[in-house]
N, C-alpha and C positions, 0 to 999 in steps of 0.2 A: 213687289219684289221681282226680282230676275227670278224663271228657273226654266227647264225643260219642256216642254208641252207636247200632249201627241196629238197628231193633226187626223186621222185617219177615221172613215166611218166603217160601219159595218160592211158592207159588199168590198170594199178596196181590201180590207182585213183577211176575208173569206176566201177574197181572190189568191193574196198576198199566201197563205197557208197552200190553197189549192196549185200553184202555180211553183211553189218556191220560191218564190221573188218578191221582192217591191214593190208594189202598185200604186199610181197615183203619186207619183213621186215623194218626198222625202217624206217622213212617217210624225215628228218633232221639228221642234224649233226652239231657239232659246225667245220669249216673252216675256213681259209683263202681267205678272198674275196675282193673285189674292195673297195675301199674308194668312198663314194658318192662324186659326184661334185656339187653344188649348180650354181641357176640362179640369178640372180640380187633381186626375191622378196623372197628370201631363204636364211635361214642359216642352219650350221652345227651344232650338237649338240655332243658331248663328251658324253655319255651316262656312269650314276652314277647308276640308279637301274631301274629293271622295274616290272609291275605287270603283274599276269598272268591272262589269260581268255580261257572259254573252247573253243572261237573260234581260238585260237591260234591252238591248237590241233588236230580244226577240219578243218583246212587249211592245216594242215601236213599229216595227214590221207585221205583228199579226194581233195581238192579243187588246193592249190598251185603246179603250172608247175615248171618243175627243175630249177634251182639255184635264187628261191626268197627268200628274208630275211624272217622270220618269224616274227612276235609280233609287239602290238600295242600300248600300253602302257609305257610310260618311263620317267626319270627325270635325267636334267644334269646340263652341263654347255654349253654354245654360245663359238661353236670353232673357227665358219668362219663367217662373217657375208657377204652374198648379197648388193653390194651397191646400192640398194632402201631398206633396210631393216635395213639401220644404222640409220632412225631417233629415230627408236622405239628400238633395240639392239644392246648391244653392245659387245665385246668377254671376257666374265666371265661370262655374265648375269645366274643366274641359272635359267632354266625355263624344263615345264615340257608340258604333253602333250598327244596327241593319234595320230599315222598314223597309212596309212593302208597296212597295214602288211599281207606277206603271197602271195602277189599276186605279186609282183614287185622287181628286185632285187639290187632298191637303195633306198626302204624306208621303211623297216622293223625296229621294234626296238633293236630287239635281237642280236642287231649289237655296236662296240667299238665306232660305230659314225651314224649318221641319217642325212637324210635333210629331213625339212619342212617347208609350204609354213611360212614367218615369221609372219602373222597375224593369224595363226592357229594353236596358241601355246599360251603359260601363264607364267608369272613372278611368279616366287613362292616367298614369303613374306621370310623374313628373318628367323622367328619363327615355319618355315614350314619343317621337313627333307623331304631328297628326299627318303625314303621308302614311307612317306603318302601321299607327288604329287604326287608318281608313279602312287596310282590310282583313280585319278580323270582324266582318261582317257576314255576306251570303256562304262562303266556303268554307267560312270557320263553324258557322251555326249548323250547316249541310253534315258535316263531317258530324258534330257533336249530334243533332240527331239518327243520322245513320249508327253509328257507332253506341253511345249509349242508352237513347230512348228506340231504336228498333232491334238492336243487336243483343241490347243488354251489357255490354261489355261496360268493365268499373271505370269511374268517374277520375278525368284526370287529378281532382284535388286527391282522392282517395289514393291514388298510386304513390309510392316512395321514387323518386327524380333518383337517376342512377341505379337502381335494385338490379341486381346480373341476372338477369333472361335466363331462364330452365332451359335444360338441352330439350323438355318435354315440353314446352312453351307449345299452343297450338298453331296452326299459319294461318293467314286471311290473305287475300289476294284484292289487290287493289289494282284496276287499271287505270291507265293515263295517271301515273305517281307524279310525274313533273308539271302539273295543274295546280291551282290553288288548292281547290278543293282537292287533288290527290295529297299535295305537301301536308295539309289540316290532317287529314286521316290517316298517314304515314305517322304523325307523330303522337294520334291520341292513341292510335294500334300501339303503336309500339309503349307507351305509357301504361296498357290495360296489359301488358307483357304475353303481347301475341308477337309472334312471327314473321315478318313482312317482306312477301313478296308482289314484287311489282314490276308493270311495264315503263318504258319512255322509249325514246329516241337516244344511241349513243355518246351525242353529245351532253345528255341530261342525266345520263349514271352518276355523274359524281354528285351531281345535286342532292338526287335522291336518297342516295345514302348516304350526306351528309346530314340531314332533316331522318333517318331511323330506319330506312329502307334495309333489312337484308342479305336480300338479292332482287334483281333488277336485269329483264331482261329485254331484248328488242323487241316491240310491238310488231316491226315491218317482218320479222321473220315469218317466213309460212307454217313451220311447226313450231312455233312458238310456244302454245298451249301442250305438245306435246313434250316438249325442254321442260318447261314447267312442272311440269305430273309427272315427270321422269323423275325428279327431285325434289319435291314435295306433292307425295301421291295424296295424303291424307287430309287434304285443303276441304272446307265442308262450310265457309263462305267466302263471300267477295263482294267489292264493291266496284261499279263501273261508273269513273268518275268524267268517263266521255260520254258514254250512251248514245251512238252513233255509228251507224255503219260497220264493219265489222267488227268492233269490238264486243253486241253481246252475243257472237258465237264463238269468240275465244273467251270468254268468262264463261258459258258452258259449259265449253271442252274442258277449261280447267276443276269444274265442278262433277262430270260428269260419271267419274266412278264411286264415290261417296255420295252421290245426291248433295244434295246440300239449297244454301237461300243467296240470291243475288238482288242485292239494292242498287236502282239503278239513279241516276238524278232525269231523264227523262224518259217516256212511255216507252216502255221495254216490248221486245220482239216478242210472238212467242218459243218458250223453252224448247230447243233440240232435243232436248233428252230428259226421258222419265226421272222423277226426281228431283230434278233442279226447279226450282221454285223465282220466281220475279217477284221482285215490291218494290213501285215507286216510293221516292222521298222527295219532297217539296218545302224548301226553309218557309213557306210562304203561309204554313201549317202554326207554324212557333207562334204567331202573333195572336191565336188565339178568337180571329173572327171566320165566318162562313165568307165567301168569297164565292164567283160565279165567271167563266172566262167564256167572252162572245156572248153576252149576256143579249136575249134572252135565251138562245137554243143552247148555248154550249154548255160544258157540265158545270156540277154545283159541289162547290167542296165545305163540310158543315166543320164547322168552328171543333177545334181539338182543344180540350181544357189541359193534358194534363202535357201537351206537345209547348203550351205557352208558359207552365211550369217550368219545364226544361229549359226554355231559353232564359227565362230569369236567373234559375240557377246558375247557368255557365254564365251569364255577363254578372251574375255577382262575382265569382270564383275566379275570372278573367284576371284582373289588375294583377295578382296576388303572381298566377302563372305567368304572364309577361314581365311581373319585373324581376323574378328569379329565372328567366330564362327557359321556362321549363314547356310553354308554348310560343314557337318563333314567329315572326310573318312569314311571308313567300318573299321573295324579290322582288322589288319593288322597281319599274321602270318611270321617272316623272313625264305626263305628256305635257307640252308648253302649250300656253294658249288660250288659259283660263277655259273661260266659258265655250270660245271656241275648240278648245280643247277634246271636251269631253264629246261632241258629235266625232271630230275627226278619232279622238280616241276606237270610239265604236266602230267607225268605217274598219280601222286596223281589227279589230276583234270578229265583223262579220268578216271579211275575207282571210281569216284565218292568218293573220301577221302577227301572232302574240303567243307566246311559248316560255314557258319557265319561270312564270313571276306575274304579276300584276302591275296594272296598269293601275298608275292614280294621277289625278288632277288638281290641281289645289288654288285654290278659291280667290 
């Protein structure tokens, strides 16, 4: 089969992190590679589109050992099905989904086929294309475990769809809202009838609080965090759904007179101010295996049983909330190009040419 391949060995990798940059020139390629074989609680998926994420790219560039699939995100058809896996699928089913890609090289999406496990996947409604399943993958599983496996906050089936928000409703503060992953968590906050304030870019206000935002304010501004706390003093979490550069000292400052806990999606600064508390989150937790980055010196992450609960839960739960409308996608940009598609896609996501929606590619 066609899929993705990373080309890179360890010291190009090492460099690649220590440098900032690229080493050894491009990191993938699209190939000729193995057909995955599935186990009894597994099936095959035929892969129709997928969406992109900038951790895609930054498994190419730094993390992925040679010949793993790349990508995480995808939407197809059931090619093979595992016999424990036929009472729930069966071969056409379309269904869509997230693995974890990049590290492994029989489960990446960027591939003409995938296997995964079959209870860690979703039926997509009939009313559904497979461009806008593609991404209720990394950003939508990110959101659902920040939100209610680390926060605690209730389960979107659990909420009433329309229920009027208490004037006592608590706030959460989400930065970068006009992201995937901010749009996901904009809308499960606002479903668990919190509060929601957030940042973007002026052009991206109306987005954001068209998807459950608010209030919404400029990131670029310099007191920003202090506009913020002027207007909701009593914020006591957040999420930063950039994790990058200034942003976790304005999630601080917005934290910093209640203390409170900030979830970041990658390795958080240390805290400015007594009180405020940092915890990564990593979708890459949900599936349920130990995992190991820069293997052999880099860290080791041991398998989360009840983190791979959670994701089955929300992709059973999934169909039900997309087809009543009650969780959206993000916007959806198509890149042309098929197979070459999906590298140039990534080129646009490493230099930062992508805002307010997601990118998908379709097969």
């Amino acid at each position: 089969m066609r899929a993705v391949v990373s080309k890179p060995h360890l010291l190009s990798r090492i460099a690649s992190i220590t440098l900032g940059k690229t080493i050894g020139g491009p990191g993938a390629s699209i190939q000729d590679h193995p057909e995955p074989t599935i186990s009894p609680d597994e099936i095959l998926v035929r892969v129709r589109a997928v969406a992109l994420n900038p951790t895609d790219y930054k498994h190419i560039d730094a993390v992925s050992p040679p010949g793993c699939v790349i990508g995480c995100d995808y939407a197809g058809e059931v090619a093979q099905v595992g016999g424990n896996a036929a009472k729930t699928w069966a071969v056409g089913d379309r269904v869509a989904g997230a693995v974890h890609g990049g590290l492994f090289p029989d489960r990446g999406a960027f591939a003409e086929y995938l296997k995964t496990d079959s209870d860690l996947a979703w039926k997509i409604p009939a009313d559904i294309d497979d461009a806008a399943a593609a991404t209720f993958g990394v950003s939508a599983v990110t959101a659902m475990l920040t939100l209610n496996v680390r926060l605690h906050l209730p389960w979107a089936e659990e909420c009433k769809v329309g229920q009027e928000q208490q004037q006592s409703a608590p706030a959460i503060f989400i930065y970068a809202g006009s992201t995937s992953a901010g749009l996901f968590t904009i809308q499960l906050a606002r479903l668990a009838g919190y509060t929601v304030v957030t940042t973007a870019s002026p052009h991206s206000f109306d987005l954001v609080k068209s998807y459950g935002a608010n209030a919404v304010f400029n990131y670029r501004d310099d007191n920003v965090a202090d506009a913020i706390v002027k207007e909701y003093p009593d914020i006591r979490v957040a999420v930063d759904c950039f994790s990058e550069g200034k942003s976790f000292g304005i999630c601080d400052a917005v934290l910093k007179n209640k203390g409170g806990r900030l979830i970041t999606l990658l390795p958080p600064a240390k805290p400015k101010y007594p009180g405020v508390e940092h915890e990564l989150v990593m979708a890459y937790t949900l599936f349920g295996r130990s995992f190991q980055w820069l293997a052999p010196f880099g860290p080791k992450f041991p398998a989360l049983p009840d983190d791979r609960k959670a994701l089955a839960r929300f992709y059973a739960s999934l169909p039900e909330l997309v087809s009543n409308k009650t969780v959206r996608p993000p916007p959806i940009t198509l890149e042309e190009g098929s197979w070459d598609g999906i590298l140039t896609g990534l080129d646009k996501l490493r230099s930062g040419k992508v805002s307010g929606g997601k990118l998908v590619v379709k097969l």
